[in-house]
N, CA, C and O of each residue as an XYZ file, in Angstrom:
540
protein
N      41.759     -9.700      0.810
C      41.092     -9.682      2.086
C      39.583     -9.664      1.841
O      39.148     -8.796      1.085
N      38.784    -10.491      2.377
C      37.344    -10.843      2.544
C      36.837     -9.314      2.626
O      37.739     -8.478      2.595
N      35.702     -8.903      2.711
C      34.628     -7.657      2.506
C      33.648     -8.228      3.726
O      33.413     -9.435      3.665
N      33.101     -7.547      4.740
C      31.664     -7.878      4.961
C      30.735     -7.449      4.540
O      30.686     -6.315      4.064
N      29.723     -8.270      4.608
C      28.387     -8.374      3.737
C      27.348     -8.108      4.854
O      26.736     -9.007      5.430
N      27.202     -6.689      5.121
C      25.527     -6.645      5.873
C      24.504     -7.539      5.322
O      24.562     -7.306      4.115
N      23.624     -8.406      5.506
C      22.251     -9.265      5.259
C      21.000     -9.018      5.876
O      20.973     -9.706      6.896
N      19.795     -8.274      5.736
C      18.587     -8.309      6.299
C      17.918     -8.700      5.855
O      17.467     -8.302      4.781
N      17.386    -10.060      6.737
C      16.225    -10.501      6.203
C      14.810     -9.663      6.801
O      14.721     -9.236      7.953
N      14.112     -9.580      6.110
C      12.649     -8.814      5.961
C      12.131     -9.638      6.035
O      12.199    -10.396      5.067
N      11.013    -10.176      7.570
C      10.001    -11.213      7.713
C       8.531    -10.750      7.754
O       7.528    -11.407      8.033
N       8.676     -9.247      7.352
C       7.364     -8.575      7.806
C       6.397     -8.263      6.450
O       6.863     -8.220      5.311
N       5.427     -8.119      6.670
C       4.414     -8.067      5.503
C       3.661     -7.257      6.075
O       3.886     -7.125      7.278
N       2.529     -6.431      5.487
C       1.908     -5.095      5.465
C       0.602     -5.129      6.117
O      -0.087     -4.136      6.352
N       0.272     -6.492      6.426
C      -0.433     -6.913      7.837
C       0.124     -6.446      9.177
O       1.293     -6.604      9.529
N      -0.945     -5.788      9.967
C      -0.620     -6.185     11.711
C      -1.161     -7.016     12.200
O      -2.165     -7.500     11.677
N      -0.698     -7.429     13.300
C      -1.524     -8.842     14.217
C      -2.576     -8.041     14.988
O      -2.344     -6.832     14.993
N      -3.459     -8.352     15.510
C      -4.480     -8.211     16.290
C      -5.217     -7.647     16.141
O      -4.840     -6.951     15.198
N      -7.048     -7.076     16.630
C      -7.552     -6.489     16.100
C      -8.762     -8.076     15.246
O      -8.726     -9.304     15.314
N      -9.643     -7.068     14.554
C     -10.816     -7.840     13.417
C      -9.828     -8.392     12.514
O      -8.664     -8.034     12.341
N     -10.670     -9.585     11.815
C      -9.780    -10.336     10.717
C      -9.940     -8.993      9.481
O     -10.884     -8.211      9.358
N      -8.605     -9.077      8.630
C      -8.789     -7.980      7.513
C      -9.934     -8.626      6.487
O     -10.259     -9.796      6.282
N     -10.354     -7.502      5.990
C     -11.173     -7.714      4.784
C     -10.691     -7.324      3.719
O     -10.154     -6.218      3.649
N     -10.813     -8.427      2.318
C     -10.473     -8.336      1.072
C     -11.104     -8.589      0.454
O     -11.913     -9.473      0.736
N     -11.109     -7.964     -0.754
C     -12.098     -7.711     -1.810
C     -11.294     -8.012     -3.529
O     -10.256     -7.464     -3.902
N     -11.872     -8.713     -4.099
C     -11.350     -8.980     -5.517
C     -11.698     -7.131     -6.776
O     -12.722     -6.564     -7.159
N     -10.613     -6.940     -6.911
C     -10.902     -5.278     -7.942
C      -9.871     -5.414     -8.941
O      -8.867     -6.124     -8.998
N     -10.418     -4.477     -9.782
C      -9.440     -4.027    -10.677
C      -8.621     -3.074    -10.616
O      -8.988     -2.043    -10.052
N      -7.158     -3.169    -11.235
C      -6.308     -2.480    -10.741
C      -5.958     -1.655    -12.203
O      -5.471     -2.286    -13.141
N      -6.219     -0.327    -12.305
C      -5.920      0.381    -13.625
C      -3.752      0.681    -13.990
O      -3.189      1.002    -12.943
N      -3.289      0.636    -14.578
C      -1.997      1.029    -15.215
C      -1.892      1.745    -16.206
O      -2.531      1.517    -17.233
N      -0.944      2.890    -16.057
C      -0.685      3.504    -17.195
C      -0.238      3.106    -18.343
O      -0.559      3.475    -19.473
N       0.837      2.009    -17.857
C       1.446      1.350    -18.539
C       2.750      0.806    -17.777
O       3.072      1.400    -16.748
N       3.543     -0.309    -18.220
C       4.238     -1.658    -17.434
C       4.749     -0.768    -16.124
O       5.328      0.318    -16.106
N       4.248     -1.778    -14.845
C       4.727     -1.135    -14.242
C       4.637     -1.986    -12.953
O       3.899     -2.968    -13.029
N       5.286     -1.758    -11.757
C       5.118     -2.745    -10.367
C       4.763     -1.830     -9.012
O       5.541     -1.072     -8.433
N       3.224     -2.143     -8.634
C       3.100     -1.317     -7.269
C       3.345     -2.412     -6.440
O       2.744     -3.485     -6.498
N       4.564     -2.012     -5.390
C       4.963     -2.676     -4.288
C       3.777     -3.124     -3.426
O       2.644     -2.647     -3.496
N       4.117     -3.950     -2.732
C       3.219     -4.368     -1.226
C       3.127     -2.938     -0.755
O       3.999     -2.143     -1.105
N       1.915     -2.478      0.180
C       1.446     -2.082      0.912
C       1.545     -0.644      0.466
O       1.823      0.267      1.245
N       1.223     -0.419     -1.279
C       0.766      0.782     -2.146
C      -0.613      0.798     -1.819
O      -1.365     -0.177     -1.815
N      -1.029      2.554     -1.408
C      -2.338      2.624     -1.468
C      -2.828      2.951     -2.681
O      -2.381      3.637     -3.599
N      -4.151      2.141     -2.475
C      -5.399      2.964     -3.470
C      -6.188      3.808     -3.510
O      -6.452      4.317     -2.421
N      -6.982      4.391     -4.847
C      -7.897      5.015     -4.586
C      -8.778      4.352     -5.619
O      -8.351      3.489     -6.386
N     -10.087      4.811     -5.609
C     -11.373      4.441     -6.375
C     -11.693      5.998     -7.557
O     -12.165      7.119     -7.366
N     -11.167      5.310     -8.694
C     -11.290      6.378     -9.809
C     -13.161      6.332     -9.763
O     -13.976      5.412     -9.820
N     -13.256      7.618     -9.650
C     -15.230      7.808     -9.730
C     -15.459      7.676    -11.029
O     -16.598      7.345    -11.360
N     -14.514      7.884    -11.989
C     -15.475      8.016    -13.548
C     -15.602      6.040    -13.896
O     -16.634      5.383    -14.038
N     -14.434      5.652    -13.933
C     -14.453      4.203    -13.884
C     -14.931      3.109    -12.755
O     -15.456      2.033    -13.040
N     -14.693      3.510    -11.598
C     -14.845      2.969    -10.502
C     -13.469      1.812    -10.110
O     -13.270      1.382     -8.974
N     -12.910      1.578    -10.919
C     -11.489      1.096    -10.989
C     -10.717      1.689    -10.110
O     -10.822      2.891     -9.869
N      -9.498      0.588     -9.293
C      -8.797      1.232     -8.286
C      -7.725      1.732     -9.325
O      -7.592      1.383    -10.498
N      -6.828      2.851     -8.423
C      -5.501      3.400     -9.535
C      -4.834      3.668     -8.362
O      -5.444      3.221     -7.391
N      -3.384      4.463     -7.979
C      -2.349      4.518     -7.215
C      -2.968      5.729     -6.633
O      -3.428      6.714     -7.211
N      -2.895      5.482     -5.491
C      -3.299      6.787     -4.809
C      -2.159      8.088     -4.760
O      -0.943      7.933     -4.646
N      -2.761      9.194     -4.857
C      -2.087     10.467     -5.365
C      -2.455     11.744     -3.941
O      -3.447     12.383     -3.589
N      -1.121     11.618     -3.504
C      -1.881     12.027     -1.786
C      -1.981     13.799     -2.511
O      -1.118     14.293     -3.235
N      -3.036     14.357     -2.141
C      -3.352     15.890     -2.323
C      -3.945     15.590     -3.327
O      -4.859     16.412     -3.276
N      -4.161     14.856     -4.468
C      -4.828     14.372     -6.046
C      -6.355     14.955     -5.727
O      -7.025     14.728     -4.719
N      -6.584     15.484     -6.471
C      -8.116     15.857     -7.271
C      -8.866     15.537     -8.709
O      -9.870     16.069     -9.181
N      -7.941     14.369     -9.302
C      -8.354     13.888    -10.489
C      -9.281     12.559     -9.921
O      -8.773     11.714     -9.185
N     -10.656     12.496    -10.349
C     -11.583     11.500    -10.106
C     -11.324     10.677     -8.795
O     -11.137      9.462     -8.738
N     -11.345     11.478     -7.859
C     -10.877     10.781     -6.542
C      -9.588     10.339     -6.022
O      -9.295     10.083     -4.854
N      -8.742     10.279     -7.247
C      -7.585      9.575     -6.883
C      -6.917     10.401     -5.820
O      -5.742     10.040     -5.765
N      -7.133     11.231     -5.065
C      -6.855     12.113     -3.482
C      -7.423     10.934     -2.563
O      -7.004     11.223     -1.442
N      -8.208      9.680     -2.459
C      -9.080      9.708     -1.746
C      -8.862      8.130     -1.665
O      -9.518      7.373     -2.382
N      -7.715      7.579     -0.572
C      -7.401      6.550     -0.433
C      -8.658      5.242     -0.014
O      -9.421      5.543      0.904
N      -8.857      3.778     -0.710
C      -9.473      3.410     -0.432
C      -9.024      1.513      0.115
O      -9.439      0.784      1.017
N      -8.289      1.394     -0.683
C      -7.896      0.274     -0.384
C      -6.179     -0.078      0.027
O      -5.475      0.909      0.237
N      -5.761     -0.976      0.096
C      -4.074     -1.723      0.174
C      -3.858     -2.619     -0.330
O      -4.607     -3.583     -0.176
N      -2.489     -2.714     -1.338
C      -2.250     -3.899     -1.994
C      -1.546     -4.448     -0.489
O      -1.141     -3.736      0.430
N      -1.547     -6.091     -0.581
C      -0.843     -6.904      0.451
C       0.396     -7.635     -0.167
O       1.149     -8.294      0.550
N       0.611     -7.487     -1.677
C       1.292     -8.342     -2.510
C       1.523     -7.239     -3.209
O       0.750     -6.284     -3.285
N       3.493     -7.425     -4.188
C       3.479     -6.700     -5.275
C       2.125     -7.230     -6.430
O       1.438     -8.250     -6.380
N       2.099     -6.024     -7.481
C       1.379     -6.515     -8.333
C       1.727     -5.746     -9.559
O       1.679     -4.516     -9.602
N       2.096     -6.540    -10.600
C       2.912     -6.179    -11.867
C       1.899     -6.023    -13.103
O       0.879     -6.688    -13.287
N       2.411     -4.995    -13.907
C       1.246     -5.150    -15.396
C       2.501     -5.028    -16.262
O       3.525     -4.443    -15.909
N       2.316     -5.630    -17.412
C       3.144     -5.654    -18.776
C       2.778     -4.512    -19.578
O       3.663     -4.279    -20.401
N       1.937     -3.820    -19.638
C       1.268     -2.864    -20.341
C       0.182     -1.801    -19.558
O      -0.019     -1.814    -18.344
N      -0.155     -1.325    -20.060
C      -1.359      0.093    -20.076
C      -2.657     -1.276    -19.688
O      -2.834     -2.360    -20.242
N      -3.172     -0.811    -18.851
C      -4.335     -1.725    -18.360
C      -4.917     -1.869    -17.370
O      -4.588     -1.059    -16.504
N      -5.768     -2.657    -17.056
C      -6.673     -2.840    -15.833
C      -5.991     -4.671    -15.814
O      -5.744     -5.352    -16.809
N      -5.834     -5.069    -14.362
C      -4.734     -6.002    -13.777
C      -6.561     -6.517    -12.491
O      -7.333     -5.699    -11.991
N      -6.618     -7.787    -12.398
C      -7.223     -8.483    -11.132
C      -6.557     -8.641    -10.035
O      -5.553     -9.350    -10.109
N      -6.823     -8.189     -9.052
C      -6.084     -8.851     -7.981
C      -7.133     -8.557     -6.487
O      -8.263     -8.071     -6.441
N      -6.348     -9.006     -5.484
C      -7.247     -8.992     -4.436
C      -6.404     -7.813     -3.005
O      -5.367     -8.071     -2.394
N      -7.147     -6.774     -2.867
C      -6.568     -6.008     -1.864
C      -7.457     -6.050     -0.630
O      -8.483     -6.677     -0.366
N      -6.879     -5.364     -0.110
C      -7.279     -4.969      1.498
C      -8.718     -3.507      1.755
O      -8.647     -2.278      1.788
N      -9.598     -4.261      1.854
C     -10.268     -2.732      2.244
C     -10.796     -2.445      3.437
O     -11.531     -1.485      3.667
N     -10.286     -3.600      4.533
C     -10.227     -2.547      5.727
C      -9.511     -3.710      7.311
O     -10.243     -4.566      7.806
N      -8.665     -3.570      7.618
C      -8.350     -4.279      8.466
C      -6.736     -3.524      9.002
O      -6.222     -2.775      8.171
N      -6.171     -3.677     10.012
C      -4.980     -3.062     10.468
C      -3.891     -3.226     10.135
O      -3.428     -4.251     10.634
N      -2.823     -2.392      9.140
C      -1.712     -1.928      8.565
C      -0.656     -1.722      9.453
O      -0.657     -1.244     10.587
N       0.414     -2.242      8.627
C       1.794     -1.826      9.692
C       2.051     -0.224      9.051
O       2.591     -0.128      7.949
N       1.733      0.714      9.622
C       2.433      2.172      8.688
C       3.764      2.095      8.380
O       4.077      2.914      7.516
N       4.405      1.605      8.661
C       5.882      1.530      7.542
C       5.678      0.612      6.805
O       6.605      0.062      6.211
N       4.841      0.365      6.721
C       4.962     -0.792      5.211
C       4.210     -0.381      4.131
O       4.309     -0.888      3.013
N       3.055      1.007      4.576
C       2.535      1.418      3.319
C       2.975      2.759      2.687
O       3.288      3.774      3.309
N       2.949      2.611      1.509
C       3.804      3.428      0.534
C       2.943      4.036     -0.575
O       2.058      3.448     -1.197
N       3.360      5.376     -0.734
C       2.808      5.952     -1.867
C       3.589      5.859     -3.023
O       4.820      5.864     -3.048
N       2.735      5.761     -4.103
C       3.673      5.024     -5.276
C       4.183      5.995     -5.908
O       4.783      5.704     -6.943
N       4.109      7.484     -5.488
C       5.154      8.512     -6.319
C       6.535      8.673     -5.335
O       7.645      9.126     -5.615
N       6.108      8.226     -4.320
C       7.796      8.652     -3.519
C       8.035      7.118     -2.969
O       8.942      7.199     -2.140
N       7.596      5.758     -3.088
C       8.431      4.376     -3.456
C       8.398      3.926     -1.802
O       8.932      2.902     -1.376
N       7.741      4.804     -1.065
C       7.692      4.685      0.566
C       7.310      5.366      1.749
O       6.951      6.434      1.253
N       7.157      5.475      2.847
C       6.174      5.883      3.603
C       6.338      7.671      3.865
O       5.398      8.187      4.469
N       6.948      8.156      3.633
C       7.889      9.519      3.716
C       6.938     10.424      3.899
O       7.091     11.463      4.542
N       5.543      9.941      3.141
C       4.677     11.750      3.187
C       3.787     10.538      3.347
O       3.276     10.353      2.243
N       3.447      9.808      4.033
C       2.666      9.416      5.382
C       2.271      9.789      6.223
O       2.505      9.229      7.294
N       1.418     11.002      6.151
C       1.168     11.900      7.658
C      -0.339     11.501      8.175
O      -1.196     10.689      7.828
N      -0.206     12.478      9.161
C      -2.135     12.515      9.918
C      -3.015     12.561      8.984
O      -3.996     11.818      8.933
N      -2.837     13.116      8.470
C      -4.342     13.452      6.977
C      -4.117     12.483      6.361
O      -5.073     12.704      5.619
N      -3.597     11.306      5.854
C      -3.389     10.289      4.855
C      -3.935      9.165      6.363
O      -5.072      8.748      6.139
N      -3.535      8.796      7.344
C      -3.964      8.317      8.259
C      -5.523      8.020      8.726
O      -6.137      7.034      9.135
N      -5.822      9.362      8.454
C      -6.542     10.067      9.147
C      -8.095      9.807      7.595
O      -9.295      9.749      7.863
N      -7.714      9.744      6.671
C      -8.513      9.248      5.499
C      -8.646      7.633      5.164
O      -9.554      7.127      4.504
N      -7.131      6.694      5.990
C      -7.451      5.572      5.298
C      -8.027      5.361      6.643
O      -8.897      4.493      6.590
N      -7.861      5.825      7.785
C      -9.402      5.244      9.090
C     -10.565      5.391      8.755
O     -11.396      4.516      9.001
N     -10.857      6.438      8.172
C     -12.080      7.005      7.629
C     -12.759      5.767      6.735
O     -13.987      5.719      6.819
N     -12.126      4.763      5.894
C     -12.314      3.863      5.039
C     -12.355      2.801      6.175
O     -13.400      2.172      6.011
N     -11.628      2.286      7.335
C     -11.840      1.307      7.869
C     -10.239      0.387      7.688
O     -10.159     -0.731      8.196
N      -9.269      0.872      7.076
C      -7.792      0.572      7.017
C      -7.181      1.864      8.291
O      -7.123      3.089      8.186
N      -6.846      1.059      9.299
C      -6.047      1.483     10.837
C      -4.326      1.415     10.526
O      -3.668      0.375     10.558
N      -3.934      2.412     10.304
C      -2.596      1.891     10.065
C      -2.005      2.111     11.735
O      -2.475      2.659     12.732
N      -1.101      1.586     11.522
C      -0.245      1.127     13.246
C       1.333      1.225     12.946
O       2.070      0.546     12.231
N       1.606      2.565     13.944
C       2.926      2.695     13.941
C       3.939      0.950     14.649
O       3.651      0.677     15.814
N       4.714      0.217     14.123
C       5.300     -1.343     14.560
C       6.784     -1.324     14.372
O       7.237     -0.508     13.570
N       7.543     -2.072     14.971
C       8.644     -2.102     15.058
C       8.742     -3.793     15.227
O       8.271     -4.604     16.024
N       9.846     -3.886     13.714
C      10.135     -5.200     13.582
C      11.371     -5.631     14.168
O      12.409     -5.253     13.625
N      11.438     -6.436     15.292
C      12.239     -6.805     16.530
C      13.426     -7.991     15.409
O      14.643     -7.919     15.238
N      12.735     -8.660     15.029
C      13.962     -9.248     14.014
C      15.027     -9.025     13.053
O      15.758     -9.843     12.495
N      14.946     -7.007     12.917
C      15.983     -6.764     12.380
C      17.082     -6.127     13.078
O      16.700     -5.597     14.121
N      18.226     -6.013     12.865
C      19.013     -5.710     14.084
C      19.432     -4.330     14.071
O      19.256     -4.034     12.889
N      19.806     -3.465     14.555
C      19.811     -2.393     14.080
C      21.244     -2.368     13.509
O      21.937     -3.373     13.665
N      21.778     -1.215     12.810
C      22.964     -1.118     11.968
C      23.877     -0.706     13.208
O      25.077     -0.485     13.045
């Protein structure tokens, strides 16, 4: 006897519509070593390097507490390193799509993390994607 197969397609990306066009900026992205920060991982701006690294919500090591940018794309390193790529440093976010890279998703997303990436000029926006169906 056949099985069904739940299927969701995901049409959404870590952009919102409306609002100023986003602004992006070409940076470097630091790694500990091999590793993949999903779409819509925040950053922070390491002060000793000035290099972005994974933002560390409550963090007090060289800023990394102190969200500054958004990846819009995964972005992968093979090794321990600094990676090019181009993020977001200030234009309107879907809040379920951005993720802290120690818990893999939006979970400890609160007012104060909100409330710091406005402060930078990244608006995140509570959205509801109408194309998925509910379970």
């Amino acid at each position: 006897m056949p099985s069904i197969t739940k299927t969701t397609n995901d049409n959404g990306g870590v952009l919102a519509a409306g609002g100023p066009e986003p602004v992006f900026r070409d940076e470097l992205v630091t790694f500990a070593g091999a590793a993949t920060f999903a779409a819509g991982c925040i950053l922070a701006r390491d002060s000793s390097t000035l290099k972005l690294v994974v933002f560390v919500k409550g963090g007090a090591t060289n800023g990394n507490g102190i969200p500054k940018a958004v990846l819009t794309a995964p972005l992968t390193a093979t090794g321990a390193g600094d990676v090019k790529t181009r993020v977001l440093i200030e234009g309107k976010v879907k809040k379920e799509r951005l993720v802290i890279n120690a818990d893999g998703d939006d979970s400890n997303i609160d007012a104060a993390v909100v409330d710091q990436l406005r402060a930078f000029g990244i608006v995140p926006e509570s959205t509801k994607q109408l194309a998925v169906l509910d379970p």
